[in-house]
Backbone bond lengths (Angstrom), bond angles and torsions (degrees), N, CA, C in turn:
res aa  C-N    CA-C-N  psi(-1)  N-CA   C-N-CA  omega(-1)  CA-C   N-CA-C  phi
1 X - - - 1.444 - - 1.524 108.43 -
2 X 1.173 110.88 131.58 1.705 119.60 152.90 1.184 144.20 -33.21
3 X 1.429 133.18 110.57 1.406 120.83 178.67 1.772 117.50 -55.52
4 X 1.294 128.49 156.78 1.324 93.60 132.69 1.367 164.89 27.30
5 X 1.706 84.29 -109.78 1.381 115.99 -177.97 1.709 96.91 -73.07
6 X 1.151 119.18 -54.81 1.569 102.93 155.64 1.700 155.56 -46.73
7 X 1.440 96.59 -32.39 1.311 96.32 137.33 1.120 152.36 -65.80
8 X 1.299 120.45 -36.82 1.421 128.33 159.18 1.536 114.78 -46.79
9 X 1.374 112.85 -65.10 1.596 123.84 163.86 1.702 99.57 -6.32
10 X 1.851 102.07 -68.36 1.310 120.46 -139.28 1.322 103.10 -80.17
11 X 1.555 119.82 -39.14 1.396 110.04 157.76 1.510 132.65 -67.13
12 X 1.166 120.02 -28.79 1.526 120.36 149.49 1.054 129.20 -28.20
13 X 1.400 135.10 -67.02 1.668 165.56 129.45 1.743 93.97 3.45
14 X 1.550 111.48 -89.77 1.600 129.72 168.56 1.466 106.17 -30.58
15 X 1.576 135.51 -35.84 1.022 128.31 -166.27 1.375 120.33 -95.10
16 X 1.658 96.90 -39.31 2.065 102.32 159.23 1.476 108.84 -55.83
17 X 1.284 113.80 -42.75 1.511 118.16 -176.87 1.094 121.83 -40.01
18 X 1.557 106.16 -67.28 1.704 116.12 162.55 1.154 112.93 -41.14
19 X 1.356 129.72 -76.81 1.469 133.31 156.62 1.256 106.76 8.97
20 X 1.851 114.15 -110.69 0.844 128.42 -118.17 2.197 78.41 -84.40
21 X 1.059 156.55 -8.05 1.312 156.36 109.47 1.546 113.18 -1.41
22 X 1.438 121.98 -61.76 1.117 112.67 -144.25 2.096 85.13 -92.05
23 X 1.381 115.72 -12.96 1.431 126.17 -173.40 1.448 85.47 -72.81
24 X 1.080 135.20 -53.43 1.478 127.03 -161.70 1.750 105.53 -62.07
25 X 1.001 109.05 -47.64 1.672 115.41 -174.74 1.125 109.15 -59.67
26 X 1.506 101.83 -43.86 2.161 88.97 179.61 1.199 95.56 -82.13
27 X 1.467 143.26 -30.87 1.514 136.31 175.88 1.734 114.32 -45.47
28 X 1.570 104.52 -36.53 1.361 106.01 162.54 1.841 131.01 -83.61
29 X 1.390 94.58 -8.26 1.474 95.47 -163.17 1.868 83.76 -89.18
30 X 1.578 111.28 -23.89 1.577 97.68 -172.78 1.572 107.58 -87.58
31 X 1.495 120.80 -6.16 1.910 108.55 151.29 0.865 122.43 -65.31
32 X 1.728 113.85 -32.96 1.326 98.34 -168.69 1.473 116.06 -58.24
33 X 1.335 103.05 -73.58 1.689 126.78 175.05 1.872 100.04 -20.19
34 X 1.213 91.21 -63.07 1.996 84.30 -164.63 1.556 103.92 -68.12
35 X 1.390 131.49 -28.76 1.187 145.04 -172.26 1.862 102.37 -69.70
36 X 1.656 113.89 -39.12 1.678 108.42 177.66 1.581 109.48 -75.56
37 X 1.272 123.67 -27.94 1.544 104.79 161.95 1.204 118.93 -108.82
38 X 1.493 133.12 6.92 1.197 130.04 -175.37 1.450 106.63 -122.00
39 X 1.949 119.16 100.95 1.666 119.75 -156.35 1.357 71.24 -116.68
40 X 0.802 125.19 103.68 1.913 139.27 113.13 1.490 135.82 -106.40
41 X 1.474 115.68 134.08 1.564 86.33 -157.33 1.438 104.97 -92.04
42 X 1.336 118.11 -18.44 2.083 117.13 156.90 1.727 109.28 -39.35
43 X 0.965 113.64 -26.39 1.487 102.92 179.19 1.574 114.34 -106.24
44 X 1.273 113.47 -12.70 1.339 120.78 177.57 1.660 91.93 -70.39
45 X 1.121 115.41 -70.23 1.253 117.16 -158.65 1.436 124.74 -80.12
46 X 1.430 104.24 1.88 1.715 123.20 153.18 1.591 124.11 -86.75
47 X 1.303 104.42 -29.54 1.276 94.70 -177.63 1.830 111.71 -104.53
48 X 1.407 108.19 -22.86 1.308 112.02 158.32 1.923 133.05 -84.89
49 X 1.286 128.59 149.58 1.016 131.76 -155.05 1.895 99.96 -100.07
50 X 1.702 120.86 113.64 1.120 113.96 163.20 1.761 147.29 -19.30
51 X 1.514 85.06 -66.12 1.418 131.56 172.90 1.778 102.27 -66.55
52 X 1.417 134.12 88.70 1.355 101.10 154.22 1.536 104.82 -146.69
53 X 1.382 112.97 65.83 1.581 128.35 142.95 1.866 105.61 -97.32
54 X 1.213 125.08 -32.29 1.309 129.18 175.48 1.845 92.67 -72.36
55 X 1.884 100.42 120.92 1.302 96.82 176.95 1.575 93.37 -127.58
56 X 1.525 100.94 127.53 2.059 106.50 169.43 1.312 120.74 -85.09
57 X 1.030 116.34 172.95 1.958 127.82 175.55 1.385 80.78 -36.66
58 X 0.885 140.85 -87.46 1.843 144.37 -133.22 1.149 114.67 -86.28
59 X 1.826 113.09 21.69 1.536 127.77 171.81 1.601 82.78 -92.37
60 X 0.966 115.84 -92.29 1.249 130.99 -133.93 1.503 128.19 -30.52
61 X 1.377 125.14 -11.31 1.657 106.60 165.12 1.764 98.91 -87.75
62 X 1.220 115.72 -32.23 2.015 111.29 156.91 1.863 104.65 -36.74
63 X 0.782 115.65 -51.06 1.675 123.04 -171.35 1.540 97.85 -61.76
64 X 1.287 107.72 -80.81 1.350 115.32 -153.03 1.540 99.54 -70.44
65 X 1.287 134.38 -14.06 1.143 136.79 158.60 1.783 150.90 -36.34
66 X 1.881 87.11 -52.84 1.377 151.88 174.78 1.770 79.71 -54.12
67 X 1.627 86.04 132.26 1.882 105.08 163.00 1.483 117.39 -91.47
68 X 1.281 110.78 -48.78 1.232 100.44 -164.56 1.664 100.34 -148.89
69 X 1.061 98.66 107.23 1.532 131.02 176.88 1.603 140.91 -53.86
70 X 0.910 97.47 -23.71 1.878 128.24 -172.46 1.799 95.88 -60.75
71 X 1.319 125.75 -38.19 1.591 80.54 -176.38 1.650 96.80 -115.85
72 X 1.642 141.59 -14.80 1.302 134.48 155.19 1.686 102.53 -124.73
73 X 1.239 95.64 171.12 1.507 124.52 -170.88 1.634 98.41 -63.54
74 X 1.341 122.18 -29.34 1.512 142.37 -170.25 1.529 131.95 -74.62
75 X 1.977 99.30 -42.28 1.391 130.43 150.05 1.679 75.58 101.43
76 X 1.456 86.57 -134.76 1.574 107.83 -179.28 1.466 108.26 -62.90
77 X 1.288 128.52 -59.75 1.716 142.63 -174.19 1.521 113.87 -26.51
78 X 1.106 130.41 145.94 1.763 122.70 165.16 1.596 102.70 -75.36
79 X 1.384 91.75 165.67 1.152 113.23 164.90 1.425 119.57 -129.77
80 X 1.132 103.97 104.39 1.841 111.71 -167.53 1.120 108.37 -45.39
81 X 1.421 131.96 174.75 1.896 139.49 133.56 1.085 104.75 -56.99
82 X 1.387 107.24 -170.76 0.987 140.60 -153.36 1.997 93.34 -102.60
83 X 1.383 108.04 -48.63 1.464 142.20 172.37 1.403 100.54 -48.53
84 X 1.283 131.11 -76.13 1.378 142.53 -178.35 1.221 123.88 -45.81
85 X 1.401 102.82 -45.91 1.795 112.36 171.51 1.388 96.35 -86.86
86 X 0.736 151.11 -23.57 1.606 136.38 163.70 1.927 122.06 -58.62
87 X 1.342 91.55 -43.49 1.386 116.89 161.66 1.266 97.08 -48.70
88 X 1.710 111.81 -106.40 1.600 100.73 -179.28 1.336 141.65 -4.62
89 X 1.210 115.11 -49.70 1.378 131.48 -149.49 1.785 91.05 -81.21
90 X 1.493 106.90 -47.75 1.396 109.87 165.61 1.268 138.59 -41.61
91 X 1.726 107.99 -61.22 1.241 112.58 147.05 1.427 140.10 -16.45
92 X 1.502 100.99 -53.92 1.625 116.04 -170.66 1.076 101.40 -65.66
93 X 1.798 121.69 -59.62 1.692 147.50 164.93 1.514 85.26 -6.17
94 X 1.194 110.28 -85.00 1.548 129.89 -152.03 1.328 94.18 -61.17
95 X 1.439 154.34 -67.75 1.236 155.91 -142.84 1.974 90.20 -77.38
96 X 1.166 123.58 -49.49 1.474 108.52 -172.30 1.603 95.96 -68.97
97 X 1.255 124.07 -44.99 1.459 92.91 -158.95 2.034 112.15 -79.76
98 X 1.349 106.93 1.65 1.121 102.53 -169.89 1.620 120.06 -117.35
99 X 1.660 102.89 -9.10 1.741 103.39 -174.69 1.635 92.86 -86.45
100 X 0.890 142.85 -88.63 1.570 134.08 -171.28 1.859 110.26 -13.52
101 X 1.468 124.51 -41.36 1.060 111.68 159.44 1.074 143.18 -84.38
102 X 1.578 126.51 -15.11 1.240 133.46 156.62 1.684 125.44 -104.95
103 X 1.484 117.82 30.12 1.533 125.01 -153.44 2.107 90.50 -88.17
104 X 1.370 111.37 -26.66 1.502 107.83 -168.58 2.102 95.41 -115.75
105 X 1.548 107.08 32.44 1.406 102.86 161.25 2.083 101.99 -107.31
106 X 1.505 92.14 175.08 1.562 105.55 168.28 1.431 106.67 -98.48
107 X 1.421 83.69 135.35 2.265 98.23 -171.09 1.303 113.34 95.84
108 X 1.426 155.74 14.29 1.391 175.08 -105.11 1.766 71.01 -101.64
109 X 1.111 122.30 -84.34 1.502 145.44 -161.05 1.551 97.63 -29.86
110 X 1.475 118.36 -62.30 1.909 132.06 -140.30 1.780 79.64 -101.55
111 X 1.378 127.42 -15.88 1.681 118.54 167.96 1.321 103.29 -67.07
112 X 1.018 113.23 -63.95 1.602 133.27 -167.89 1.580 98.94 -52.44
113 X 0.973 97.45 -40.04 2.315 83.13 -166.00 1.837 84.76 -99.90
114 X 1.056 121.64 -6.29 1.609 82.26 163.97 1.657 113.95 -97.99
115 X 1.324 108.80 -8.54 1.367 112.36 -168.00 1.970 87.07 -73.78
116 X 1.425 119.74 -25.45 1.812 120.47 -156.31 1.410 87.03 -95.07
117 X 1.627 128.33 -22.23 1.791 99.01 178.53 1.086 138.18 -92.93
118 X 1.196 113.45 15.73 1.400 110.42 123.15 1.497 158.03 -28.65
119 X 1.117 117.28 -29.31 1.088 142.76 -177.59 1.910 112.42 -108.63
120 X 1.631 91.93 -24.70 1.928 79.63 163.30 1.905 124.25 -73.46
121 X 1.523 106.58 128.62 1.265 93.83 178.42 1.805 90.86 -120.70
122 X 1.548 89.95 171.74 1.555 110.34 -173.26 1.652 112.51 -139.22
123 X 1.343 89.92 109.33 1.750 100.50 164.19 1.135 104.51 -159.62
124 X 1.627 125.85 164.15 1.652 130.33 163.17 1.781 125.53 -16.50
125 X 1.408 104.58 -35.77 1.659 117.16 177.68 1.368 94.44 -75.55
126 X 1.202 143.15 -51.01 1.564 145.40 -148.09 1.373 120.79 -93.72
127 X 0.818 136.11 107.50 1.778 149.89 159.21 1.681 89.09 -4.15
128 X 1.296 104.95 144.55 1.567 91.17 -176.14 1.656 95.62 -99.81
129 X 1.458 105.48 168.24 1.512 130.99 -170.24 1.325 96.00 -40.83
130 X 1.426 141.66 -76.53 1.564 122.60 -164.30 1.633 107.29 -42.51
131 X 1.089 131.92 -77.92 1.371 137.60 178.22 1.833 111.68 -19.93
132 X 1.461 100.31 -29.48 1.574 81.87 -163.39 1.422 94.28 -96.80
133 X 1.190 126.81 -31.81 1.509 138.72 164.49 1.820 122.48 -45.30
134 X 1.660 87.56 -36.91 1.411 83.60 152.89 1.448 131.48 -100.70
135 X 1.216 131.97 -0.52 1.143 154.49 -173.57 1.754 95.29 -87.52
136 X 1.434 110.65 -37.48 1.913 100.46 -179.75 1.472 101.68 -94.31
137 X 1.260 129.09 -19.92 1.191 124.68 165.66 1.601 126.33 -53.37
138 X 1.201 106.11 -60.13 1.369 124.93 171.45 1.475 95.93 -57.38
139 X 1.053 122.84 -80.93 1.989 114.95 -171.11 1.330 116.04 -40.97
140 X 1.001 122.56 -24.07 1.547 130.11 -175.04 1.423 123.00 -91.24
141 X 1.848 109.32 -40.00 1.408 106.91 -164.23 2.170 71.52 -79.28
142 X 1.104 146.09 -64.95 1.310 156.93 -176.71 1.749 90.03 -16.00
143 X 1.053 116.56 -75.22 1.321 120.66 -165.22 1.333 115.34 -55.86
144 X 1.655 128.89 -47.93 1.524 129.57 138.82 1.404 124.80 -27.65
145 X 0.896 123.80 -45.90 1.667 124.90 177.66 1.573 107.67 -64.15
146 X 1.381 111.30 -56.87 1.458 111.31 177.77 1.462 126.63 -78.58
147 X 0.997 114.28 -2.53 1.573 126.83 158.58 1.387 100.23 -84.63
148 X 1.071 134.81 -69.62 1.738 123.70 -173.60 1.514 109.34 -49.04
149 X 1.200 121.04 -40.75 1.015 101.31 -164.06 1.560 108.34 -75.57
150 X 1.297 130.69 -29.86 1.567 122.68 159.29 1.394 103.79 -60.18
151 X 1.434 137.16 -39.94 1.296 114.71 167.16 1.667 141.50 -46.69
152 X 1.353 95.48 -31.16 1.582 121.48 173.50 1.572 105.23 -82.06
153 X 1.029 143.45 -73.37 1.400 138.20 141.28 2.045 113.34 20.61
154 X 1.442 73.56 -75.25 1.634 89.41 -171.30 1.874 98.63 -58.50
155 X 1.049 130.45 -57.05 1.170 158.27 -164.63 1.926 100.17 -44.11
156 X 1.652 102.07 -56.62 1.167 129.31 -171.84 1.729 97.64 -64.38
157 X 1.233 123.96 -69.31 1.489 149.81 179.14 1.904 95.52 -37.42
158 X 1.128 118.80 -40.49 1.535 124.16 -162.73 1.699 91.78 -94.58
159 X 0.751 97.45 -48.30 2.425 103.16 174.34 1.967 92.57 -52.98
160 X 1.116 94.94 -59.33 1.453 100.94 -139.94 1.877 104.16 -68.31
161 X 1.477 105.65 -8.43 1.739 129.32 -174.72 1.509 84.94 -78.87
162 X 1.567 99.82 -57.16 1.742 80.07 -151.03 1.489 103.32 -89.46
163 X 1.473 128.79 12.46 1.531 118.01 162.13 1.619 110.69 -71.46
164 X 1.063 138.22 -39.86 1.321 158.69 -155.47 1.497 114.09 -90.95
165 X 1.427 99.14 -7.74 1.843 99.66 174.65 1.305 118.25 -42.43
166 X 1.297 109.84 -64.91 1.552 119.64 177.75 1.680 106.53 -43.13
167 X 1.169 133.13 -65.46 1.267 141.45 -160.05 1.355 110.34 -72.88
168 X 1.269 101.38 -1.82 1.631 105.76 177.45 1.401 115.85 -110.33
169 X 1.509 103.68 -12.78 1.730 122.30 171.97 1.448 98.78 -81.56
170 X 1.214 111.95 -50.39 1.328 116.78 173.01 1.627 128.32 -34.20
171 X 1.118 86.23 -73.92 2.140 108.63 173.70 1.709 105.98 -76.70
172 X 1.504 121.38 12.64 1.062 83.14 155.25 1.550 127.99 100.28
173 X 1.725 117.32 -36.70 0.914 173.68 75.19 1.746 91.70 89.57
């Protein structure tokens, strides 16, 4: 049996796991997108991974995801680099430590991608600069949308308490 203090450990561990898993999938869902209007093959083959019958810890909800299997481990889905998910992962870096402080300024969006370019680099190995610019664009305005909308949620839930006072004095409640 588990301590505690070992469990916690152990869900920690389980929780990067998920994590750093569920980073790979949108890391692939953001080649795809820039990859259907953006045909270069320097960036195809920078931001996508050669190799993808070899699947790591941080394949596997990509795997089990995947429809149809028959010619990679991946199916239809990308399989990022090594580069791309590193990218991502940056992105995110940058979006947690910075949307809670700028979520009620004007420009949320043009904060966010200048605070992430930083992290674009450029050489022969690397997707060149448009691609990655659109690659933080897309992850970002994406990541804004789905944060508001639990923000709006919450928003709705706090309206919808205090319409119902009465009816809740009423019933008893």
């Amino acid at each position: 049996m588990f301590s505690e203090s070992q469990a916690f450990v152990r869900l920690d561990v389980e929780q990067d796991h998920v994590f750093n898993n569920t980073l790979m999938y949108i890391a692939g869902f953001v080649c795809k997108k820039i990859l259907d209007v953006h045909h270069c093959s320097r960036c195809r083959s920078a931001m996508l991974r050669d190799d993808v019958k070899n699947v790591g810890s941080n394949d596997l909800f990509c795997v089990h995801k995947a429809y149809s299997t028959n010619q990679s481990s991946f199916g239809g889905l990308k399989a990022p680099s090594d580069f791309m998910y590193n990218l991502v992962s940056a992105f995110e870096c940058e979006f947690q430590s910075n949307f809670d402080r700028i979520k009620h300024t004007v420009g949320v969006c043009r904060q966010l991608l200048d605070s992430v370019s930083s992290h674009f680099e450029f050489d022969e190995s690397k997707p060149c600069m448009e691609s990655q610019k659109q690659a933080a664009k897309l992850y970002i305005s994406t990541h804004i949308h789905y944060k508001l909308k639990f923000l709006n949620r919450e928003i709705i839930k706090v309206r919808s308490s205090k319409r119902n006072r009465k009816a809740v004095k009423v019933m008893h409640e």
